[in-house]
N, C-alpha and C positions, 0 to 999 in steps of 0.2 A: 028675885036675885037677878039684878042685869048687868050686862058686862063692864057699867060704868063703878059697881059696887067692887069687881074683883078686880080690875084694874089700877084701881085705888089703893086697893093693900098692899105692903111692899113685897118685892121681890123672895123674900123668905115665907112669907105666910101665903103666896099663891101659888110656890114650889108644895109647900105643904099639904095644901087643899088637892093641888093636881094628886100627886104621890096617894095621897091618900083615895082618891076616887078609881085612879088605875089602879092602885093594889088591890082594892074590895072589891071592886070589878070583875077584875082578872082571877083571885081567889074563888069567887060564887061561880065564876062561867066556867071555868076549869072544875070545879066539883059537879058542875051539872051534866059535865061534857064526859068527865073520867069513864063513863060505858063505854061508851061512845069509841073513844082513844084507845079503850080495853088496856086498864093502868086502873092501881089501887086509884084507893080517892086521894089519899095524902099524894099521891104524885098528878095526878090530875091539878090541885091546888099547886101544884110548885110550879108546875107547865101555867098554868094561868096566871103566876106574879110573873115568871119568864116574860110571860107574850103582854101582860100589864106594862111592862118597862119598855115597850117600843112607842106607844103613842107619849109619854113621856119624857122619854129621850127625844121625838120629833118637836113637843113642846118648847125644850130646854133651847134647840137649835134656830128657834124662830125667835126667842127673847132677847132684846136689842142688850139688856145687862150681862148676858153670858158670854156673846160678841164683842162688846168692847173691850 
C-alpha cells in the first residue's frame, strides 16, 4: 500500500480509512493501558478513541479539501 494508492481515493474514503485506523488504534491502546491509568477497561477504551481523535483532527487540518 503506498501513499500513491491512498491519495487516489477521494476525500471521503481516506477520512474513512484515517478514522477508522485512529479508532482501533486508540480503543486497543487504551485497553492495554487502562492498568496502568487505574480506570475500568471500558473507560480505558473511551480515554483511547478520546486521544484517537487528536492525530486525526491533525490530519483533517493539513488536507488542502478541508481548507478551501
Amino acid at each position: 500500500m503506498s501513499a500513491g494508492w491512498f491519495h487516489s481515493k477521494p476525500f471521503a474514503t481516506r477520512l474513512i480509512i484515517v478514522a477508522t485506523v485512529c479508532d482501533i488504534t486508540g480503543a486497543a491502546l487504551g485497553y492495554a493501558f487502562h492498568p496502568q491509568l487505574g480506570v475500568d477497561p471500558i473507560m480505558g477504551v473511551v480515554y483511547g478513541l478520546v486521544a484517537g481523535t487528536i492525530p486525526l483532527g491533525l490530519w483533517l487540518t493539513m488536507q488542502p479539501e478541508v481548507r478551501s
